[in-house]
C-alpha positions in Angstrom: 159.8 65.1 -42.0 157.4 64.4 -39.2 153.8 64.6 -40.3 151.0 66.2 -38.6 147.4 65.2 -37.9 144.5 68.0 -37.6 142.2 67.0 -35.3 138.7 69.0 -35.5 136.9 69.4 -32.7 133.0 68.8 -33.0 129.7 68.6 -30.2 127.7 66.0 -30.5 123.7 66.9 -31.0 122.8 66.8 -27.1 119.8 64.6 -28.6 122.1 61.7 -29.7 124.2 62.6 -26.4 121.1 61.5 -24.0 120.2 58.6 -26.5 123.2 57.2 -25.7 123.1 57.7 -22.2 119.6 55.8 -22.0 121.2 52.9 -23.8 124.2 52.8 -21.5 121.8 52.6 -18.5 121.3 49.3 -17.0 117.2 49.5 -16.7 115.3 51.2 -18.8 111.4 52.7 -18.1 109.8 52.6 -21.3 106.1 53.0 -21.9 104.7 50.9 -24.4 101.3 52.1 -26.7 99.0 49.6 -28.1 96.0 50.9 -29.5 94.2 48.0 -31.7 90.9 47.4 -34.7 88.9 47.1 -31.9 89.1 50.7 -31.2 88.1 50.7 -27.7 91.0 53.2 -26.5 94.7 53.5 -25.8 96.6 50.6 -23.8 99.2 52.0 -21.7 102.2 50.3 -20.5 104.4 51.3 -18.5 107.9 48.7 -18.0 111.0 48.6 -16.2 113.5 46.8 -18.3 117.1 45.5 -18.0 119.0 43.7 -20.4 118.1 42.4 -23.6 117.8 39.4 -26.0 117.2 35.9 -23.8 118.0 38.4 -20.5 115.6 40.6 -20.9 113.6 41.0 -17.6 110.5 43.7 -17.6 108.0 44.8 -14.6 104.8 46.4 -15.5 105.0 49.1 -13.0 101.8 50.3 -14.4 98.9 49.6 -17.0 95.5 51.4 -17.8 93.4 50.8 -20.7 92.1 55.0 -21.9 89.3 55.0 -23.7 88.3 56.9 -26.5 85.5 59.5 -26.8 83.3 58.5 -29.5 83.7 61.8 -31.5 87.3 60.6 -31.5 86.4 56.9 -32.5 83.8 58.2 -34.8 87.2 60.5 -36.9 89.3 56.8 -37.1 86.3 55.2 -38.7 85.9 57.5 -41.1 89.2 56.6 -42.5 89.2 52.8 -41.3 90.1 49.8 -43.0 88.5 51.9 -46.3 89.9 51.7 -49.6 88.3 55.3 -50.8 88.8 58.2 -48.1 89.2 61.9 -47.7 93.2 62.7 -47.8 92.4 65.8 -46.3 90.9 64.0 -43.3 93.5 60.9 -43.2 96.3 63.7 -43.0 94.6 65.3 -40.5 94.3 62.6 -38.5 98.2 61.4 -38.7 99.2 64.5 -35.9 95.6 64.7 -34.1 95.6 60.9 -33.0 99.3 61.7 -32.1 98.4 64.8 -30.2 95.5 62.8 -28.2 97.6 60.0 -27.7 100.2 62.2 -25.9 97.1 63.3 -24.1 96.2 60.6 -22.5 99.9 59.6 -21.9 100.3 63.0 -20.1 96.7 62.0 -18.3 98.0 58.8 -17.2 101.7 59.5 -15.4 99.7 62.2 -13.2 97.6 59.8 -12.8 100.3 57.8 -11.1 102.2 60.5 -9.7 105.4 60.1 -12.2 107.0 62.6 -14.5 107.6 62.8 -18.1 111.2 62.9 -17.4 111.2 60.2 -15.3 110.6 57.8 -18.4 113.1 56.9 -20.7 111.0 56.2 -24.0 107.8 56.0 -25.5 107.0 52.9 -27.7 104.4 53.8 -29.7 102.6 51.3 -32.2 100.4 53.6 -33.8 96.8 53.5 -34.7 96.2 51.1 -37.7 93.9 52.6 -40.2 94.6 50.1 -43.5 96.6 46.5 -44.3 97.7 45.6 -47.2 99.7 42.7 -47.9 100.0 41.7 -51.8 97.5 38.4 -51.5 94.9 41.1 -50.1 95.7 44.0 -52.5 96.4 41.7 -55.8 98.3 44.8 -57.5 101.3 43.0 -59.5 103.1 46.6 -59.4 103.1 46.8 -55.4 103.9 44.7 -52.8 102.9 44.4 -49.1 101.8 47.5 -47.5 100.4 48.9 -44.0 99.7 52.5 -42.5 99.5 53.1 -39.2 98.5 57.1 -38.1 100.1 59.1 -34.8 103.0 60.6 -35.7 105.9 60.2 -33.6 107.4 63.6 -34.0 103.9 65.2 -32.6 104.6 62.5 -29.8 107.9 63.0 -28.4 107.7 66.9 -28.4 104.3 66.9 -26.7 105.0 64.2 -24.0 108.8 65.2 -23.8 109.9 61.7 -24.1 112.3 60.6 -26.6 109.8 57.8 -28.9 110.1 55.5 -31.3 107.2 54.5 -33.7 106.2 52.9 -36.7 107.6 49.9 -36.0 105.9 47.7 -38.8 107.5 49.7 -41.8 111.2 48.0 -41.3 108.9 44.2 -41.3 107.6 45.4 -44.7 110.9 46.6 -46.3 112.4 43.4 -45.3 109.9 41.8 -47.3 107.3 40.9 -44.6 103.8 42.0 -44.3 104.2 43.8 -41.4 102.5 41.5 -38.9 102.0 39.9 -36.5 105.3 41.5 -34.5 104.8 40.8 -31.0 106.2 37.1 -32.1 109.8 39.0 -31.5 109.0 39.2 -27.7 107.0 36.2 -27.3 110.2 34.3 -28.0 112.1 36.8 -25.4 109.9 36.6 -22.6 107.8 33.3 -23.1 110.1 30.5 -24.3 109.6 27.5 -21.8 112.5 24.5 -21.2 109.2 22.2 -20.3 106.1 22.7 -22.2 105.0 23.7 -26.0 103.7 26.7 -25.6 101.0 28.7 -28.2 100.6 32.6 -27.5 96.9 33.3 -29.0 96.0 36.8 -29.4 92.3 37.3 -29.0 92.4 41.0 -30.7 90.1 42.1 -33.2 92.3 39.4 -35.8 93.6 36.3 -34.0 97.3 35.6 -34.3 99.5 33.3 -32.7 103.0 32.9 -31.7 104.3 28.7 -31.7 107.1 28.6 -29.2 108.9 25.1 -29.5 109.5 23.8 -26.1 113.4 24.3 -25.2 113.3 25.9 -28.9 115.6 27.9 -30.7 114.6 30.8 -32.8 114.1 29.0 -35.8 111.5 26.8 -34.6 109.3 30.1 -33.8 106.6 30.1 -35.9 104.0 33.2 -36.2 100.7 34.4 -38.2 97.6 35.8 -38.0 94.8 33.4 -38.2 91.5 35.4 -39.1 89.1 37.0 -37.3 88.7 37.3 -33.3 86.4 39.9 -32.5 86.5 42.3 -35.3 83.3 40.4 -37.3 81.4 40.2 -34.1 81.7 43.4 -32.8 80.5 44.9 -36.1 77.6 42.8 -35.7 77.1 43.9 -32.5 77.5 47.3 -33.0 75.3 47.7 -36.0 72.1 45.2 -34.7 72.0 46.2 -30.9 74.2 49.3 -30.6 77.0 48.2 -28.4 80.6 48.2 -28.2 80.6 44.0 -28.2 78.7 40.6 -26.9 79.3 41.0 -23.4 80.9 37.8 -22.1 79.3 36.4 -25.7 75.6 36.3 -23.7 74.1 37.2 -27.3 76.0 34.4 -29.2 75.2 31.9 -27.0 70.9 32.6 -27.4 71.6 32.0 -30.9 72.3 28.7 -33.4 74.8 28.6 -36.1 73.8 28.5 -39.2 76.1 25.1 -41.0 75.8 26.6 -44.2 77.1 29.9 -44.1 79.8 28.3 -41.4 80.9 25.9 -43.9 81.0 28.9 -46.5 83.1 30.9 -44.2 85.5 28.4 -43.4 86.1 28.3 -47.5 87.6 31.6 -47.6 91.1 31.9 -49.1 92.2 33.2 -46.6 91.3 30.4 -43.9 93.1 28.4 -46.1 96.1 29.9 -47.3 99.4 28.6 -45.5 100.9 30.4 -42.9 102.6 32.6 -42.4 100.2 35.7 -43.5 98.7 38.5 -42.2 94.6 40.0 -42.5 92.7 42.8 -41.1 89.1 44.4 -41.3 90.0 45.5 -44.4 89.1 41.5 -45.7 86.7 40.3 -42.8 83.8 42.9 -42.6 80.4 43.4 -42.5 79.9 44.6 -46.0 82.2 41.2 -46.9 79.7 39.2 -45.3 76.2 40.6 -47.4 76.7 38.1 -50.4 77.5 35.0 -48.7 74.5 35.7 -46.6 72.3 36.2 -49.2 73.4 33.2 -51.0 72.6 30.5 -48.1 70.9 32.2 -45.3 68.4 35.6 -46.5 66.4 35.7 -43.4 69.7 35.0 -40.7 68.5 37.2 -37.2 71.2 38.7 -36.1 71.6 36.2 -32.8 71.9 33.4 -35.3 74.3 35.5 -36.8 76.6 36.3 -33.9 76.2 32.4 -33.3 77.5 31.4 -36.4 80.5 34.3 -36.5 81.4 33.4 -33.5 81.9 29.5 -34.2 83.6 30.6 -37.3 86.1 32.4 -35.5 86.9 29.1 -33.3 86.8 26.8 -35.9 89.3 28.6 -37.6 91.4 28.8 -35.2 91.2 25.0 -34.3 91.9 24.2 -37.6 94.9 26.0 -38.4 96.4 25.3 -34.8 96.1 21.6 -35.0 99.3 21.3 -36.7 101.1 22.7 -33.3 99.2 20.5 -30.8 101.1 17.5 -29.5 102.0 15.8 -26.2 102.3 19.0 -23.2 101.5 21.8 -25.2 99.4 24.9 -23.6 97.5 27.8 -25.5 97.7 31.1 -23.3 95.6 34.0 -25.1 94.9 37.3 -24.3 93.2 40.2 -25.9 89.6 41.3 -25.7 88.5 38.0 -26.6 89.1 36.4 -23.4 86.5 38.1 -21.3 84.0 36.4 -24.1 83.2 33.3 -22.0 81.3 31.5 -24.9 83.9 32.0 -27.3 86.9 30.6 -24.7 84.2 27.7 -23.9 83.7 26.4 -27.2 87.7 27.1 -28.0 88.4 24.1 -25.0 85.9 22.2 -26.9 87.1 22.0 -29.9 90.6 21.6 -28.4 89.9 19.3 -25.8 93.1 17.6 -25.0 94.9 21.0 -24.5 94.8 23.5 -22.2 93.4 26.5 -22.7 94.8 29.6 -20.0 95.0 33.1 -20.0 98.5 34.9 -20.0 98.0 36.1 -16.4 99.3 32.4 -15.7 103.0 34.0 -16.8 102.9 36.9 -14.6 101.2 39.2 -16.7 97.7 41.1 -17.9 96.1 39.8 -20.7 94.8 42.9 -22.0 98.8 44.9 -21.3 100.4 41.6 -23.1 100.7 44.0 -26.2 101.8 47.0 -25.3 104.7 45.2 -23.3 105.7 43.4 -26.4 106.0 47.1 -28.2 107.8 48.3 -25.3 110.5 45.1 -25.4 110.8 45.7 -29.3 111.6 49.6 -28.4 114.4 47.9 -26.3 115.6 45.6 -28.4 116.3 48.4 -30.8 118.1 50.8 -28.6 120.5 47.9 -27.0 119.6 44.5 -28.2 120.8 42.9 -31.3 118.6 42.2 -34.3 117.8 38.2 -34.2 115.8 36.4 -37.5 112.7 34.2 -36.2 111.5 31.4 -38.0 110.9 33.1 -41.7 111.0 36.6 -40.2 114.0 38.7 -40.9 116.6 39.8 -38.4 115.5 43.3 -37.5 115.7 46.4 -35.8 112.4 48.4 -35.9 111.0 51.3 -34.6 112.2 55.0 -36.3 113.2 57.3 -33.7 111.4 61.1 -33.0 114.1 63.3 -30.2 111.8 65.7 -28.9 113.9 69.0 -29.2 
C-alpha cells in the first residue's frame, strides 16, 4: 500500500519573515551605537554595508556625536563602575538609557532627513556601567563578568528598527572577558598586504588591535592596555570642573612626579600578559589616594595630571614594544587624539614609528567604534563566525524584533 505524507501548513512570524529578507539584501544600512566610560554622549553611526567577512565594504553615510545632559550623566554615575549601588536605580536605568538612546536616534535621522524604516538595523553596544573579569573580581566561585545597561527590547520598539545588543555577553560565555571586541572588525576592514599595522584606541581605557602585515587571523592579536583618559578626566573633573584637559594644556604646565610614575607603572595590571581587559572599575581616583600619600602628600593637581598623563604613555610604549618592527604604523582614535600633549609624547617615546590618526584609512577617529559595532551587527546577520588569535569564533549580538 502506498503511503501518505501529511504536510501541515504553518506562517512564519512576519518578524523572522523580514529578518530574513534584510539578510538576503545585498547592502545593508545599519546604525551602529557607541556610547563609552568617558560619558560624554551617544556616537551615532550610520553605515552602508555589503558583503561580509574579508568583502565587507561599509560607507559612513552619516556620524554625530549626542551628548548627554548632565542630569542624565549625573543617573549613569550613580551606578558607574561601583561595586555597592541602589538596584532599584540600576534597574531603572536598564529601559531609561534605552529609552533616551532611542531618543536621540530618533533626533538624529530627522536630523538628516531619513526615516526609521529606511534603516535596516540598529547595533547597539550599550552603556557600560561595571567590568569584571576574574583577575579584577578575585571571586574563585565566578568567572569573568560585564553589564552593559539600554535594553534592546525598549530600543527596537521605540526606534522601530529591528536591533541587536549586548554584544559582549556571547565573548564572556565563550570564556573571554568580554573585551576589547572591535578587534573582530579591525581584522575586516584594516588588514594591510604592505605594512604592520597597530589600531590604538585612545577611549577612556586604551586597547589595541596588532594586525600582522599580509596576516591571517591567527596572528591578530588584541587587549586592553590601561588607562587613556579615564584617570585624567577624573582629575580634571574633580580639581577644575571640566569635562577633560583640553588639547592636554593643563598637563603640559605641570612635571611628573618619578616616584609615583614608577609606582604606577608597578601595577599588576600594567604587567600582566596580554591579552586582558580593565576598566574604571580598577584605575580611579579613589585607587589613586594611597599611592599618593605614600610618595607624593603635597602633589598639585597639574603635577598630577602631568604624571597620569605620562603614565598613560608609558604604559602604552611598554606593552606595544613587542609589536614594533621594521614598517609598522600606530593609527589611534578615540578622545585621546585631540589631546596634543599626550599624542606628542606617545611619538617620543616611540620614535622610530609612526604615529597617525585613523582618518588616514578613510574614516573618523571618533565614529571608528560605532562602525566596528555596526560590522559586528553584520557579521552576525550574514557573515560567518571566524576565531581571532585566542578569541573564540563567534556570533554576538542578541536580537530585539520590534513588534
Amino acid at each position: 500500500m502506498e503511503k501518505c505524507f501529511l504536510v501541515s501548513s504553518f506562517i512564519v512570524n512576519k518578524n523572522l519573515t523580514n529578518l530574513l529578507g534584510i539578510c538576503q539584501k545585498p547592502e545593508r544600512r545599519i546604525l551602529g551605537l557607541m556610547s563609552g566610560t568617558s560619558l560624554d554622549g551617544l556616537d551615532i553611526a550610520l553605515c552602508k554595508i555589503n558583503g561580509f567577512g574579508k568583502e565587507t565594504q561599509v560607507i559612513l553615510e552619516r556620524f554625530k556625536t549626542s551628548p548627554y545632559t548632565a542630569v542624565f550623566k549625573e543617573l549613569i554615575l550613580g551606578v558607574f563602575a561601583q561595586q555597592q549601588v541602589d538596584l532599584q536605580t540600576l534597574t531603572l536605568l536598564h529601559g531609561a538609557i534605552a529609552q533616551e538612546h532611542a531618543d536621540l536616534v530618533l533626533a538624529a535621522l530627522a536630523e538628516w532627513n531619513i526615516w526609521p524604516s529606511e534603516v535596516d538595523v540598529l547595533a547597539s553596544h550599550g552603556q557600560t556601567v561595571y567590568h569584571a573579569p576574574a583577575h579584577f573580581h578575585q571571586q574563585t566561585n565566578f568567572g569573568n563578568a560585564t553589564l552593559q545597561l539600554g535594553d534592546g527590547d525598549h530600543l527596537a520598539v521605540k526606534t522601530g528598527i529591528l536591533t541587536l545588543s549586548d554584544f559582549r555577553q556571547k565573548h564572556i560565555a565563550f570564556g573571554g572577558e568580554g573585551a576589547p571586541l572591535v578587534p573582530y572588525g579591525d581584522y575586516l576592514l584594516y588588514n594591510s598586504s604592505t605594512e604592520y599595522r597597530i589600531l590604538l584606541n585612545l577611549g577612556g581605557i586604551a586597547n589595541f588591535t596588532y594586525l600582522a602585515m599580509g596576516g591571517k587571523s591567527e596572528d591578530v592579536v588584541a587587549s586592553d592596555l590601561g588607562p587613556a583618559n579615564t584617570l585624567l578626566d577624573q582629575v580634571v573633573k574633580k580639581e577644575f570642573g571640566q569635562d577633560f584637559d583640553r588639547d592636554g594644556l593643563l598637563a603640559q604646565a605641570g612635571n611628573v612626579n618619578e616616584a609615583v610614575l614608577n609606582a604606577l607603572m608597578q601595577s599588576t595590571f600594567i604587567k600582566a600578559p596580554l591579552p586582558k581587559s580593565t576598566g574604571p572599575e580598577l584605575f580611579n581616583i579613589e585607587s589613586l589616594n594611597p599611592l599618593l600619600t605614600q610618595h607624593a602628600n603635597n602633589l598639585s593637581p597639574v603635577d598630577l595630571l602631568a604624571t597620569l598623563t605620562q603614565f598613560t604613555v608609558s604604559a602604552i610604549a611598554l606593552q606595544l614594544q613587542p609589536f614594533i618592527r621594521k614598517n609598522t604604523a600606530i593609527y589611534c582614535s578615540g578622545g585621546g587624539v585631540r589631546n596634543t600633549h599626550l599624542m606628542r609624547l606617545l611619538q617620543q617615546a616611540i620614535p622610530d614609528t609612526p604615529i597617525r590618526t585613523v582618518e588616514n584609512l578613510g574614516i573618523k577617529s571618533e565614529a571608528k567604534e560605532a562602525v566596528l559595532f555596526a560590522v559586528l551587527a553584520n557579521e552576525t546577520l550574514v557573515g560567518n563566525p571566524f576565531a581571532l588569535g585566542t578569541m573564540p569564533a563567534l556570533s554576538m549580538g542578541k536580537l530585539s524584533f520590534p513588534s
